[in-house]
C-alpha positions as CSV (number, residue, x, y, z in Angstrom):
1,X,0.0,0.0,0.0
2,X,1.2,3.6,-1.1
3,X,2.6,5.3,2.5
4,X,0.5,8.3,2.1
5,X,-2.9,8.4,0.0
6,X,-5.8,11.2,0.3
7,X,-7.5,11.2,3.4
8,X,-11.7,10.5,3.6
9,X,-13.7,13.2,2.0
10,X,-15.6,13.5,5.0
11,X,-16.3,11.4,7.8
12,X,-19.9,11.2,10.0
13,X,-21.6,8.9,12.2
14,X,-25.3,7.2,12.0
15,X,-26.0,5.4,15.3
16,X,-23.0,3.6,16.2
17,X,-21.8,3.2,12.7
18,X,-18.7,4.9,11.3
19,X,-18.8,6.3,7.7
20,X,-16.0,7.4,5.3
21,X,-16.9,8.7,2.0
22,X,-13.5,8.5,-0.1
23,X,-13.3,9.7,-3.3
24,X,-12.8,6.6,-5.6
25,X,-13.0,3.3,-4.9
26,X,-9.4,2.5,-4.7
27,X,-8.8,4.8,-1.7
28,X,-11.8,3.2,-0.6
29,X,-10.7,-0.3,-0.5
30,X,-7.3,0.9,0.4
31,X,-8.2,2.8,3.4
32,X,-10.2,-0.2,4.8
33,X,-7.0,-2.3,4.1
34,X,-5.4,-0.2,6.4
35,X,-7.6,0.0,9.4
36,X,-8.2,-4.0,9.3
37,X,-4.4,-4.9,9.3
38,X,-3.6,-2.1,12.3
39,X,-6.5,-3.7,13.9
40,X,-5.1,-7.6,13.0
41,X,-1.7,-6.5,14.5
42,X,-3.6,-4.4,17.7
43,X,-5.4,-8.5,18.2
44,X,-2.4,-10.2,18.0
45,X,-0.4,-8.1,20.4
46,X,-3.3,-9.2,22.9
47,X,-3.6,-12.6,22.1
48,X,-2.7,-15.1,20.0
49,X,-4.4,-15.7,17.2
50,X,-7.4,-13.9,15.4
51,X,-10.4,-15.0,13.5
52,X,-11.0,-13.3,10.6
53,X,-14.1,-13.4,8.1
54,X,-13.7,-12.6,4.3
55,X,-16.4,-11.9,1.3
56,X,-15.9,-12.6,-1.9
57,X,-17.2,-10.1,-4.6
58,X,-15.6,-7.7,-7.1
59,X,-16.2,-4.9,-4.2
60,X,-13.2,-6.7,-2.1
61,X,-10.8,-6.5,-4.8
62,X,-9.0,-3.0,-3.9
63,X,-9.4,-3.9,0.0
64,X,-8.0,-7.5,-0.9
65,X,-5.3,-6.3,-3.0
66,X,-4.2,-3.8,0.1
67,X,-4.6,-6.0,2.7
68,X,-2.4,-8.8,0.9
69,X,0.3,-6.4,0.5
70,X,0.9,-5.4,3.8
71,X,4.6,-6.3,4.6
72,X,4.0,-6.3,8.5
73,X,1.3,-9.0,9.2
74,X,1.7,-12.1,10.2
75,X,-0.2,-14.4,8.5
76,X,0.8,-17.4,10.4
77,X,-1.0,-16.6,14.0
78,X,-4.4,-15.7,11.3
79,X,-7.3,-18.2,10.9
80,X,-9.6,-17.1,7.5
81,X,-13.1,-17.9,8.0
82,X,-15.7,-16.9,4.4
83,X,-19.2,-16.0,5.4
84,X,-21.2,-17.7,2.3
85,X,-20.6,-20.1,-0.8
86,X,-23.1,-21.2,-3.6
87,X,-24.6,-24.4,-2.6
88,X,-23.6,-27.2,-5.3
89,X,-20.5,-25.0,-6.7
90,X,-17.1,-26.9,-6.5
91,X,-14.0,-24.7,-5.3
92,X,-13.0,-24.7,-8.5
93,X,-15.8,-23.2,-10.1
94,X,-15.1,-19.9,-11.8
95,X,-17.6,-18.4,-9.6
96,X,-17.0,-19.8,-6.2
97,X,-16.3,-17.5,-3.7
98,X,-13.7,-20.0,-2.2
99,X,-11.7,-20.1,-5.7
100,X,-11.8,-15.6,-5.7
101,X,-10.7,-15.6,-2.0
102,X,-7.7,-18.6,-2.7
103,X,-6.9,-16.5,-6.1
104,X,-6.9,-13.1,-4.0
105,X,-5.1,-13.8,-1.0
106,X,-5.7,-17.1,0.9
107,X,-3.4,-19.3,-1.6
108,X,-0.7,-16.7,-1.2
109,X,-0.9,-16.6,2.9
110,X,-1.5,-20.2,2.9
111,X,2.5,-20.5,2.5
112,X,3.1,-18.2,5.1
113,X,0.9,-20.1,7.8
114,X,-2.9,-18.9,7.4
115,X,-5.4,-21.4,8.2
116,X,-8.7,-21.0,5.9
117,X,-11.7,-22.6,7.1
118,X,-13.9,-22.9,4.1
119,X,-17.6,-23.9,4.0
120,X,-17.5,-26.8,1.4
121,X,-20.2,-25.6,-1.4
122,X,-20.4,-29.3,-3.2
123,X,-21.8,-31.0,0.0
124,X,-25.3,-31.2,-0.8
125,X,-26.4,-34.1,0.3
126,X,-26.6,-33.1,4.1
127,X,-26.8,-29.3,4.0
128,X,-27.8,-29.0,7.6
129,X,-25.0,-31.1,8.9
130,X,-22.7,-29.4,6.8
131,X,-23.9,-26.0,8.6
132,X,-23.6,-27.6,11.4
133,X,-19.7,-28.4,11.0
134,X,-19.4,-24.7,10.1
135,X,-21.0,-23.3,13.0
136,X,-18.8,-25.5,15.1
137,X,-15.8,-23.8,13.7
138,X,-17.0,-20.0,14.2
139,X,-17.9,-21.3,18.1
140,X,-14.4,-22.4,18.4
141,X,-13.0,-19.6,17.3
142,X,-15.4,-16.3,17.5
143,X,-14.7,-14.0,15.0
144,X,-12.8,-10.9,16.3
145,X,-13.3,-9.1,12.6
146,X,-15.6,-9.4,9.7
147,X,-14.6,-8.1,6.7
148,X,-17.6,-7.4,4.4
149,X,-19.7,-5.8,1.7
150,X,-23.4,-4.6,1.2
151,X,-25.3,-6.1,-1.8
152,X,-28.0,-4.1,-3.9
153,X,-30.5,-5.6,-2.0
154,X,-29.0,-4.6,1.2
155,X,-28.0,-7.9,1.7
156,X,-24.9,-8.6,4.0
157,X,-23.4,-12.3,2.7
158,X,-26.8,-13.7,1.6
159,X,-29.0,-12.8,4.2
160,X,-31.0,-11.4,1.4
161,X,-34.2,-9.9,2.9
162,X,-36.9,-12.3,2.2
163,X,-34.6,-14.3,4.6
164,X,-32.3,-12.4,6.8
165,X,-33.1,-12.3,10.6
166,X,-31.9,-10.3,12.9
167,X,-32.6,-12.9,16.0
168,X,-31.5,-15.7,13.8
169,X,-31.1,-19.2,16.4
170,X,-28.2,-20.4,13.8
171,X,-25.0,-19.3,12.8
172,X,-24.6,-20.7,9.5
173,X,-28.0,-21.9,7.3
174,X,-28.6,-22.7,3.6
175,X,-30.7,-19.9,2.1
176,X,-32.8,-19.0,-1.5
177,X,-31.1,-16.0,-3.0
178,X,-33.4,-13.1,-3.5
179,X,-33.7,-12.3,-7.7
180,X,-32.1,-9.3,-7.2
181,X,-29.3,-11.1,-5.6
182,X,-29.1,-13.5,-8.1
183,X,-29.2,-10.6,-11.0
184,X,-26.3,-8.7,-8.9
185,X,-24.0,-11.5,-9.7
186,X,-24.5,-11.5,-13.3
187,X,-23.9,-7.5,-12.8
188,X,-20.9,-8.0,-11.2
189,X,-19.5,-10.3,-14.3
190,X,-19.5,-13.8,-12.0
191,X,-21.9,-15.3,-14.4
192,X,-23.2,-14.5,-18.2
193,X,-27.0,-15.1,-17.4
194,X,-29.6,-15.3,-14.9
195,X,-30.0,-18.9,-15.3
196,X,-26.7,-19.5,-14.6
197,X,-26.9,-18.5,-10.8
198,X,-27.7,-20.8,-8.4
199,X,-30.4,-20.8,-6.3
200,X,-29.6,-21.6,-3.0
201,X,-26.4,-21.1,-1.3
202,X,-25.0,-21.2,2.6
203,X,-24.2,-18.1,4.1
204,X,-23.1,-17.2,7.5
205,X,-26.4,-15.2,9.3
206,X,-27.1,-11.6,11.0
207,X,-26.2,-12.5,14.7
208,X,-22.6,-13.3,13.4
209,X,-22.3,-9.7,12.0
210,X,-23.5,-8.4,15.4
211,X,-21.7,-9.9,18.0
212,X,-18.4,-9.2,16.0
213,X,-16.0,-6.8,17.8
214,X,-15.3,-5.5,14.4
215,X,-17.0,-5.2,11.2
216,X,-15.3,-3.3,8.1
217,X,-17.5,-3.1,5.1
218,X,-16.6,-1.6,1.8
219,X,-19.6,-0.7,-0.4
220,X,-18.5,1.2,-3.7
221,X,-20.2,1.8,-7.2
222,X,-23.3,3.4,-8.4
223,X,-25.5,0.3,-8.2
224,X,-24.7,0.3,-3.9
225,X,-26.3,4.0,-3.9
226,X,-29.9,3.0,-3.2
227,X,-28.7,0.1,-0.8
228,X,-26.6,2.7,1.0
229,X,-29.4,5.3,1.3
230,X,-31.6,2.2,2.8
231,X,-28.9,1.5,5.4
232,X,-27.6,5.0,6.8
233,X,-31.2,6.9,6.4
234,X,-34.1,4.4,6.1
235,X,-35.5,2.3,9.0
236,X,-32.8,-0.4,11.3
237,X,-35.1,-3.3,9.7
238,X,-34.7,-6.8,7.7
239,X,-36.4,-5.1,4.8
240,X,-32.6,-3.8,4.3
241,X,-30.0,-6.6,6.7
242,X,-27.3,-4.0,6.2
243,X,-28.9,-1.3,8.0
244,X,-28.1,-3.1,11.6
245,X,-24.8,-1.7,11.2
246,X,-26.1,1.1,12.9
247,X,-26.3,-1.0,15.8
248,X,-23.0,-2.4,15.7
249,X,-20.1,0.0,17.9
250,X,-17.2,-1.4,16.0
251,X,-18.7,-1.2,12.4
252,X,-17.5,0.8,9.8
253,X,-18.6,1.8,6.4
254,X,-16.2,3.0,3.5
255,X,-18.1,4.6,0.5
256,X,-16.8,6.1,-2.3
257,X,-18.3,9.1,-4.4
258,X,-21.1,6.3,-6.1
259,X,-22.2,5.0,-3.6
260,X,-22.8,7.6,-1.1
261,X,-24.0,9.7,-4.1
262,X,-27.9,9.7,-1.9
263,X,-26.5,10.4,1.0
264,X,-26.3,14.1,2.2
């Protein structure tokens, strides 16, 4: 990462949430990079290893790229945790969120000790007992920061909200994707129709989110706008998962100029 970049635009505060409106979405991703590895290095000066969860989407990449070129972490005392996969998609499937995080950073770590726990997509022959396994792993190990985006929909990994539930009983649950889920990931390139998308998928739920310490999200692009709008000025509700990161202390939100283009 570049030792000096522009600083936020402006900065502001909606309920507990922290918002920085940067002006592209490099700085954007960048600038989240930043924050998450001080606050990697401020965990492991307290203890000894930290739990982190990643998402997968073209809205990472600049936060990815940032984070995975940080000189000063130490990968080896990190366990990677992803918070939703397609269900049926193996992890070598072009669009599997498991084959963008490996290409992105985890392969590259992996050498230098990071333990990924993955959620295995292709098991579908016991769903729930595959859930099951994964919400043993995040009990073992809480996660101390999630590392996330916001979907069209509002949707925060794919607690779309036909589905998402704020009081959720699970940690980890197979879910139908909303259409306009579904259409966001031929918009974001992952597949060439709407066909093509699966239907269901598993996908970390809501009380994960907010009983993290820490909860980065980076939102940029014009088609976030409406969902940002929704989350910092509509109603804290399922109708939009995204907006109980107003209720989260250690949550913040990085926007560039599209994206917070309806927010005053």
């Amino acid at each position: 990462m570049p030792d000096r970049e522009p600083s936020a635009l402006t900065r502001f505060q909606v309920d507990s949430l922290e918002v920085e409106i940067h002006e592209t979405r490099a700085f954007a991703g960048r600038a989240a990079a930043r924050a998450v590895a001080s606050a990697i290095a401020d965990r492991l000066a307290e203890t000894n290893r930290v739990n982190v969860v990643f998402a997968a989407a073209p809205s990472q990449d600049e936060f990815l790229a940032g984070l995975g070129a940080d000189p000063t972490l130490d990968w080896s005392r990190v366990v990677a945790f992803h918070m939703d996969e397609y269900l049926g998609l193996t992890a070598d499937h072009p669009a599997s969120f498991r084959r963008y995080l490996s290409e992105r950073l985890f392969r590259l770590k992996t050498a230098q000790g990071l333990v990924a726990r993955l959620i295995p997509g292709e098991k579908i022959d016991r769903p729930l007992f595959t859930c099951a396994e994964y919400e043993s792993l995040l009990l073992q190990s809480p996660p101390d920061i999630i590392c996330a985006g916001i979907g069209e929909n509002g949707h925060l990994a794919f607690n779309d909200p036909p589905v998402a539930d704020f009081l959720d009983p699970v940690l980890v649950k197979v879910v139908r994707l909303d259409p306009a889920c579904r259409l966001q990931q031929v918009n974001d390139g992952c597949f060439e129709q709407l066909a093509d998308v699966p239907t269901h998928a598993y996908t970390i739920t809501m009380p994960v989110f907010l009983r993290a310490p820490l909860v980065s999200v980076v939102a940029p692009g014009p088609r976030k706008a409406r969902a940002i709008q929704a989350t910092l000025k509509g109603p804290v509700t399922e109708a939009c998962p995204a907006s109980a990161l107003r209720g989260c202390p250690g949550a913040r939100l990085y926007l560039d100029r599209d994206s917070a283009k309806l927010v005053s």
